[in-house]
C-alpha positions, 0 to 999 in steps of 0.5 A: 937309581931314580933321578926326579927332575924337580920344578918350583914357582912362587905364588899366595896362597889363602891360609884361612877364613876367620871370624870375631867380634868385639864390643865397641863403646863410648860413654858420655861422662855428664848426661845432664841435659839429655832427657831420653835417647832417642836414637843411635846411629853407629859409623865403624870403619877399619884403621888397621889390620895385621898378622903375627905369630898364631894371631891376627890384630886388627883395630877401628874406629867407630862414630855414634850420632845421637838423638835425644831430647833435652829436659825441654823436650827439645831435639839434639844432636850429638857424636861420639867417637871411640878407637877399639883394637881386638884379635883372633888367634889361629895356629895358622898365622905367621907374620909375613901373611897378609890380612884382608879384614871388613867389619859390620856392626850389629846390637847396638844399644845405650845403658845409663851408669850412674851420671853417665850414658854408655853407648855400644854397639857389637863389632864383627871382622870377617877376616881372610888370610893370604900367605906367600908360598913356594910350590914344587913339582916333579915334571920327569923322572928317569928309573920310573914311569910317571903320570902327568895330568894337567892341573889347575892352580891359583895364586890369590892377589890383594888390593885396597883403596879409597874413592871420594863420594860427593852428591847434592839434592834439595829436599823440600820443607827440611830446615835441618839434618838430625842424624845421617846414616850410609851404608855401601853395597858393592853390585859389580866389581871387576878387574882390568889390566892394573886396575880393579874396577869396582860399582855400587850404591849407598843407601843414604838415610836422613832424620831432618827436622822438618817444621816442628817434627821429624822425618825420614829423607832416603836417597840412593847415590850410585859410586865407582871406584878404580883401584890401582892393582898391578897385578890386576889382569882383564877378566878376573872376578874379584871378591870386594867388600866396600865401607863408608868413612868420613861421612860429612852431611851440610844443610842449607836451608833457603826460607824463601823458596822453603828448601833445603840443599844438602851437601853430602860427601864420603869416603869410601874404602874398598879392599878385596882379592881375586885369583889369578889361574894358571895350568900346569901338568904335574905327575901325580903318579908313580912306579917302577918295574924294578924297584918298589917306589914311595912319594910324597904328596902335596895337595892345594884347595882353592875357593874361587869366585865364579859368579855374581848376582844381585838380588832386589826384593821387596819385603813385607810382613809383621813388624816387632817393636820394644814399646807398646804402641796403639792408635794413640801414637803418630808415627814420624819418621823411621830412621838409622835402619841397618840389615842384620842377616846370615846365609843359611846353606840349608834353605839358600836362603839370607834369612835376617831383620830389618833394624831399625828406629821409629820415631813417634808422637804420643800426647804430645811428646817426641819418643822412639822405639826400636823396630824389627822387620824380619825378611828371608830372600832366596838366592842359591842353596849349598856352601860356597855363597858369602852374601852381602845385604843393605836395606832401603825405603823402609816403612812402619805402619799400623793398620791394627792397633798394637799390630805394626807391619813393616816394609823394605826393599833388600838388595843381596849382592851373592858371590858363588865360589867353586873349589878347587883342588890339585894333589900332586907329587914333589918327591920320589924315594927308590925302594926295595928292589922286587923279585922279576916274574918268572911266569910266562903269563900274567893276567889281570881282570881290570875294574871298571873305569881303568885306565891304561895307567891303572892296568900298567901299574898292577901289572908292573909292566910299562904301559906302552908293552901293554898297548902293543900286547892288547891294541884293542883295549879301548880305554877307560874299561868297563871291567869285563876285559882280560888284559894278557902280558906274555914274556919271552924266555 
């Protein structure tokens, strides 16, 4: 009769990796008095995001800033906020669970519909999912003989929170601020003893006015975080995704000294997870020299983050724009870039483009066009990388007519992750009992890489009979051995 001796612990296990998008807009009901827009700069950020059964819901909130020159031909400015709420469904999915979500923004555009201006922008979540879980194990079992190796296991461990950003700087000849835009990239990010520490820049950029025309200001605001975790441990690495919120711009403008000090602050919301390791030694193999033995099996895969790099490239080559531009066109300024990119295992390499808008002077007049600067920067091959970009020191120019190059400096945070995976027994179940042997001799001719489990299972005879009748066997075995059991009448 087998009597399994039976362990269990709790942990967090990661359900699944999911992916959706959404379409976000706003419109502007009277359109009188704009012209032609001139520039979109959206801001989205996460409200909320939770599991239910079969879907998770997630919502947000997302600013436009606008410019446009009115029927004067004058600048303006103006925000626009709208609330979107969205889902994605997986059979997975289960209340209890719990969701970590970070949304980007890409494709943004603006359509007249009728008297109106409808703006929008697509939406994307990339959404991972934890669940709590119980893990049972067989440590012994009396009536049979057991494999017991050590096996890794991970328990996957959330957090979230919010830091305040605030930088001031004078910028020369600026007399005001058009329209900001920010985005966080985190560079390094680690956990300590209760809490997570967490590094990055934001890449800042400003349309000012400066005198009667436009221009472009960058600036680049370091920020550090530290999230209070308790379970948060020294040593761990934590996957970290980072958004700006509430960002706020104020410019005071001194004629006298013909300077400008901008006031900048935000918000910025850092959410993430990390993987806390444990040993343990588990039986993943079983028999019995009386009885046929049957088990079931349990089998856990883990991604886990093993290693960060940053990667700072700076890129050039042949630009795209949507109007046609030739020598009669001054350029201004380049403002709202943002990067659009994917990691493509194939090539290890974050292939994308630089989007952004040009600001031009062309007889007189004040207009834009959407430009696009395609790079590709190397930084692994294989699966297991999720990459992070953010763009900075974007420049347009034209040095044939109707021919633009463009350049930037991209910086690629990369996170490698490494599976891992542990199958093991949680239940064993007595069979039929098998017919002895009567044979005084039972010979077996091993396959290379046996062990002395593997020769004591298709022998059915305990392994340590088996060192005692071949103490010369030296283990993992090349094939070539005769392994020999004698049996006493």
């Amino acid at each position: 009769m087998l009597k399994p001796q039976l362990s269990s612990s709790a942990y967090t296990r990661a359900v699944t990796s999911l992916k959706a998008q959404t379409v976000a807009q706003t419109r502007l009901s009277q359109s009188d008095g704009i012209g032609e827009v001139l520039a979109l700069c959206p801001q989205v950020s996460l409200l909320s995001c939770e599991a239910s059964s079969g879907r998770v819901n997630y919502s947000g909130k997302i600013i436009f800033t606008i410019l446009y020159s009115d029927e004067e031909g004058k600048l303006c400015r103006m925000q626009k906020g709208a609330e979107f709420t969205h889902y994605c469904d997986d059979e997975r999915l289960a209340p209890a669970q719990t969701a970590v979500c970070a949304l980007s923004c890409e494709r943004v555009s603006t359509r007249r519909d009728g008297s109106a201006i409808v703006l929008s922008a697509v939406v994307t979540a990339d959404i991972d999912v934890f669940a709590p879980a119980e893990r049972t194990f067989i440590t012994a079992c009396e009536g049979a003989y057991l494999k017991t190796q050590t096996k890794e296991f991970f328990s996957f461990i959330t957090f979230s929170g919010e830091c305040e950003v605030e930088d001031d700087f004078e910028a020369d000849g600026v007399d005001d601020i058009l329209v900001p835009s920010a985005c966080a990239l985190v560079t390094s990010a680690q956990c300590g003893t209760g809490e997570v520490e967490v590094s990055g820049e934001i890449n800042l950029s400003l349309l000012a006015m400066r005198r009667t025309f436009p221009a472009g200001l960058e600036r680049v605001i370091p920020f550090k975080c530290a999230i209070p975790c308790e379970d948060s441990f020294s040593g761990a690495l934590p996957g970290v995704h980072a958004e700006v919120r509430d960002m706020n711009v104020n410019a005071t403008v001194d004629d006298e000294r013909a300077k400008c000090m901008v006031q900048f602050s935000c918000t910025v919301a850092v959410s993430g997870y990390f993987a806390q390791h444990s040993e343990q030694a588990v039986a993943t193999d079983v028999f019995s020299c009386t009885n046929a033995v049957s088990g079931a099996r349990a089998e856990e895969n883990a991604a886990v983050l093993a290693e960060r790099k940053l990667f700072s490239e700076r890129v050039s080559s042949l630009a795209s724009a949507k109007a046609r531009l030739d020598f009669t066109c001054r350029f201004l300024a380049v403002a709202c870039p943002r990067v659009e990119y994917e990691y493509v295992p194939q090539s290890g390499a974050v292939e994308g483009a630089v989007e952004a808008v040009l600001i031009y002077e062309q007889g007189g007049d004040v207009k834009s066009t959407g430009v696009s600067i395609p790079f590709s920067v190397r930084v692994s091959s294989g699966d297991g990388v999720k990459v992070s970009a953010s763009a900075c020191g974007v420049s347009v120019k034209q040095p044939v007519e109707g021919q633009i190059e463009g350049e930037a400096l991209i910086k690629v945070c990369a996170d490698y992750y490494r599976n891992s995976s542990a199958s093991y027994l949680t239940a064993v179940e007595e069979g039929e009992a098998l017919a002895p042997s009567e044979s005084a001799i039972s010979v077996i001719v091993p396959a290379a890489g046996d062990g002395l489990w593997d020769a004591a299972k298709k022998l059915n005879c305990p392994p340590e009979v088996i060192s005692a009748a071949n103490p010369d066997l030296k283990y993992p075995l090349s094939g070539k051995e005769r392994i020999l059991i004698y049996r006493k009448k």
